[in-house]
N, C-alpha and C positions, 0 to 999 in steps of 0.2 A: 635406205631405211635404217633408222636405229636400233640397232636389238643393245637387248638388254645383257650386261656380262656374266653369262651363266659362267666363263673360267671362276669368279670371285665368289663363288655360291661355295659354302662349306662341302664335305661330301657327304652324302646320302640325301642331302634338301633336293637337288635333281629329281630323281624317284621320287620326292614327297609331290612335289610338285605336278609333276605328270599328274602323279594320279589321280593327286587336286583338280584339275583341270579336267579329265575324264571323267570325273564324278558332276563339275558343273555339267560339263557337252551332257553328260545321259538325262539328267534333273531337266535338263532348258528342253532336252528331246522329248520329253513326257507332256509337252504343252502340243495345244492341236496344231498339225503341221498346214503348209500350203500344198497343195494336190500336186504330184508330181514332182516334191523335194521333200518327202517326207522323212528320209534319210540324212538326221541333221550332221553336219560336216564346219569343224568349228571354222569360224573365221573372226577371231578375236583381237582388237586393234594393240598394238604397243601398251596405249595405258592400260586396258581392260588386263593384258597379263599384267602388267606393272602391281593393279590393284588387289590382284588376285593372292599373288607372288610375296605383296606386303602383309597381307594377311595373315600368310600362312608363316611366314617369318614371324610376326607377331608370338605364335602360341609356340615355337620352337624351342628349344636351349639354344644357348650361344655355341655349345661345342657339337659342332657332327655326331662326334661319335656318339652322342647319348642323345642322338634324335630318335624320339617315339615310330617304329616302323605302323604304319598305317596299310590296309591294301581295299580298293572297293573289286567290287564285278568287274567294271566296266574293263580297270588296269589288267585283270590276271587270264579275261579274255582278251583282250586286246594284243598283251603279247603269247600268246597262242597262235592269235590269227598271223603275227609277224610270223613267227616263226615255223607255222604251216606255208603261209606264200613264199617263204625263200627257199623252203624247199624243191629239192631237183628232180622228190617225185617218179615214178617210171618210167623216163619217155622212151625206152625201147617195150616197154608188154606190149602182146602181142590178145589179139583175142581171142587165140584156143591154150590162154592160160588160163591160171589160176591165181586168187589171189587167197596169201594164207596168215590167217591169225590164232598165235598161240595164247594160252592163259591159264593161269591160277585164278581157281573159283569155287564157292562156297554158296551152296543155296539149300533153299526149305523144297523138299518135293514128299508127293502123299507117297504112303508106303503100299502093299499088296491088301493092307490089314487097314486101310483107311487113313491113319495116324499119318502125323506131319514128322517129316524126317530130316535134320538137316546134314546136309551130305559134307566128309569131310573134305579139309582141302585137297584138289586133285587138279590135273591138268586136263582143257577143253582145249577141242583145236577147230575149226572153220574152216574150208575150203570153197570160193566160191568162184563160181566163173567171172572169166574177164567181161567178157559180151551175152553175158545170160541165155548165152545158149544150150548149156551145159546144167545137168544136175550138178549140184551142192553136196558137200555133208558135212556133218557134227561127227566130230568124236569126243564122246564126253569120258573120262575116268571113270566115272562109277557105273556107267551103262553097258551092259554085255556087249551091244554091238554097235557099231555105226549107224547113224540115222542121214538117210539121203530126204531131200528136198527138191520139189521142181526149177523147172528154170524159172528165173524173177519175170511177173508180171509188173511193167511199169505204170499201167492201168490202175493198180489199188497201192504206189506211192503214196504215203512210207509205211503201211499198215504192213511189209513183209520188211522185213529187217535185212536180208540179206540180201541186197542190192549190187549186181554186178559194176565192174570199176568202168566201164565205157556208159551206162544208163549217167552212174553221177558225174560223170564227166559233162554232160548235157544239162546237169542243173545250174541255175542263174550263179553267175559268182559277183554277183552285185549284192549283198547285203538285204537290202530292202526287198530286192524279188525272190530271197531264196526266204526269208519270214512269211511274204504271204503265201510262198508256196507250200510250205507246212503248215501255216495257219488254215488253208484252206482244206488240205489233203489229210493231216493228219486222225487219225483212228481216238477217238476218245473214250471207246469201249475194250476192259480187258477184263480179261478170265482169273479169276481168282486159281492159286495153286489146292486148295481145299476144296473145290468142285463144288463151292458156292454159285451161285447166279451171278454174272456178269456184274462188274459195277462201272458207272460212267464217272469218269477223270474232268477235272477243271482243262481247258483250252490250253491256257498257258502252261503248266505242268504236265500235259501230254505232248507238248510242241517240243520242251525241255528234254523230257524222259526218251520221245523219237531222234531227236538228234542225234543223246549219247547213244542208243542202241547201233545207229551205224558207227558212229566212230569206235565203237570198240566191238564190232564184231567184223568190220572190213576194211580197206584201203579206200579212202579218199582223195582223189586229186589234190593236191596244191591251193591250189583257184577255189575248188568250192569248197575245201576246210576250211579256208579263212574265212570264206563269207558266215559258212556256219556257226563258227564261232561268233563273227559279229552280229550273226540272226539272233541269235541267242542271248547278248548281248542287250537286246532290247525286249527280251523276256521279263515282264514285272513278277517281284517277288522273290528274286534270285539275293540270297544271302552271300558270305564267306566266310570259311574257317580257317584261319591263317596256318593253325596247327593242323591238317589234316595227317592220317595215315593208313595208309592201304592193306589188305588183306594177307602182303608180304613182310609190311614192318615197314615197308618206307614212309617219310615222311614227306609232305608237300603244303599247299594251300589249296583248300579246294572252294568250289560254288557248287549251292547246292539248290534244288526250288521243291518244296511242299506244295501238298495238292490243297487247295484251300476248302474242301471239307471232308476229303477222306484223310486218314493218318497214314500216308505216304512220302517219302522224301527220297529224294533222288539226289545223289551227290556224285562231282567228276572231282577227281584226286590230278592235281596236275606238279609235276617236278619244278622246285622252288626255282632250280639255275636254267636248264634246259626247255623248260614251258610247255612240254610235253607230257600230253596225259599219260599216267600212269595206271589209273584204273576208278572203277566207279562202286557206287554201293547203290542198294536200295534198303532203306530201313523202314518200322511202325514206330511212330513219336507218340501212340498213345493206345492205351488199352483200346483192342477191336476184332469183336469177335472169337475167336480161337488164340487169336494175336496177341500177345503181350506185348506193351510199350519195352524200344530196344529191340526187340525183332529181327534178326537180319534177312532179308527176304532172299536178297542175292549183294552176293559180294565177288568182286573180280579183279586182279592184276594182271596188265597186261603186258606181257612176256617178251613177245615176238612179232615181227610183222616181215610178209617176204612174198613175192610172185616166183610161183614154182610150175613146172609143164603140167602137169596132167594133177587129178584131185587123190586124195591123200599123200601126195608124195610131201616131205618134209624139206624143208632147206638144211 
């Protein structure tokens, strides 16, 4: 077969291109699939890149170095899920661990007096069972004591957040099976911090908002981060900010998805070289309620991640 000579390609056109090309696959993915391949999977002949490749040469400069850096969705999940599956992951835990995540975090919580407070930054930690058979706990910085949790019912997946690391071990790492299994499961009713009436969430931005809550409150297998990410992946609506920055000061690129009619937006911060999330926000994009547009509902950096014996112990 003839490939084409990517050696002759200036530097950084590589990258453009990829991305190029992940941006058509998602676009062609959006048309109705055939039953049973609904996970499109590119297979694009020699010329089809050829034409694509000239295109995109087309609107370029002639020198590398002053090529327009461009980034879609599709690209900055995609290499997440790469670099989730090469990881090596836990294979000695054991299921009378623990699995443990540290963080810097900043949220709105009501005060004794009613009033909305937002708490400053401080350090939260997780502790959750390997095999859910085990109570959980939160230690949060600003709260007098530790808060314990039952063991995970996998029954009302993903509506409890803390998911032990053998349950998701058990979910699809096929892409396509692990969307409909949040499409179908996921919780689209949440509790306002104002002790407002419940409000119900658009599908797709609840499906968005459920994924990041496990990745950044537990450990993930290998196998199903990536798919996750690529479930997500085919989440419509999903924007990018190429400048993101986290609650620490880092910088990254993040994706973000809005609820399509509450003022809500959920954004994952992920490290520009590494492709590893960094941390997530939840913002108000527009006056609502109590709420001023800008808002930060919750804000999180994530710290640490480690499997430790028994719960509170620290690494």
């Amino acid at each position: 077969m003839t490939q084409l000579p990517e050696q002759d390609l200036p530097p950084g056109r590589h990258r453009l291109l990829k991305e190029h090309l992940m941006t058509e696959i998602a676009h062609t993915g959006e048309a109705p699939a055939r039953p049973g391949s609904r996970w499109l999977r590119p297979a694009l002949s020699v010329a089809a890149v050829a034409t694509v490749a000239a295109v995109t040469f087309t609107v370029l400069p002639s020198s590398g170095d002053a090529a327009p850096r461009t980034t879609t969705v599709a690209a900055v999940l995609e290499d997440a899920a790469l670099v989730a599956g090469r990881s090596t992951g836990y294979d000695k835990i054991r299921d009378d661990q623990f699995t443990y995540v540290e963080s810097k975090t900043s949220s709105v919580k009501i005060g004794r007096d009613g009033k909305r407070v937002v708490t400053p930054l401080h350090r939260r930690e997780v502790w959750v069972s390997v095999d859910g058979g085990r109570e959980g706990v939160i230690r949060d910085g600003t709260a007098s004591r530790e808060v314990s949790y039952p063991t995970y019912r996998p029954e009302v997946f993903p509506g409890q957040l803390y998911a032990g690391y053998d349950y998701l071990a058990s979910l699809p790492t096929d892409p396509d099976a692990m969307y409909d299994r949040f499409r179908e499961k996921v919780s689209l009713t949440v509790l306002m911090v104002d002790g407002a009436s419940p409000v119900v969430l658009e599908r797709d931005y609840a499906l968005f908002r459920a994924v990041g809550e496990l990745m950044r409150d537990g450990i993930v297998p290998p196998a199903q981060e990536a798919a996750l990410y690529r479930a997500a992946a085919r989440v419509s609506g999903v924007t990018v900010d190429e400048d993101a920055e986290d609650v620490l000061g880092r910088h990254g690129v993040a994706v973000a998805r809005e609820d399509a009619k509450l003022p809500f937006r959920v954004e994952w911060i992920f490290d520009r070289k590494t492709h590893q999330m960094l941390g997530q926000r939840t913002t108000v994009t527009r006056d609502y309620g109590k709420y001023r547009k800008g808002t930060v509902l919750d804000d999180a950096a994530i710290v640490r991640r480690a499997v430790v014996d028994k719960v509170g112990q620290r690494p």
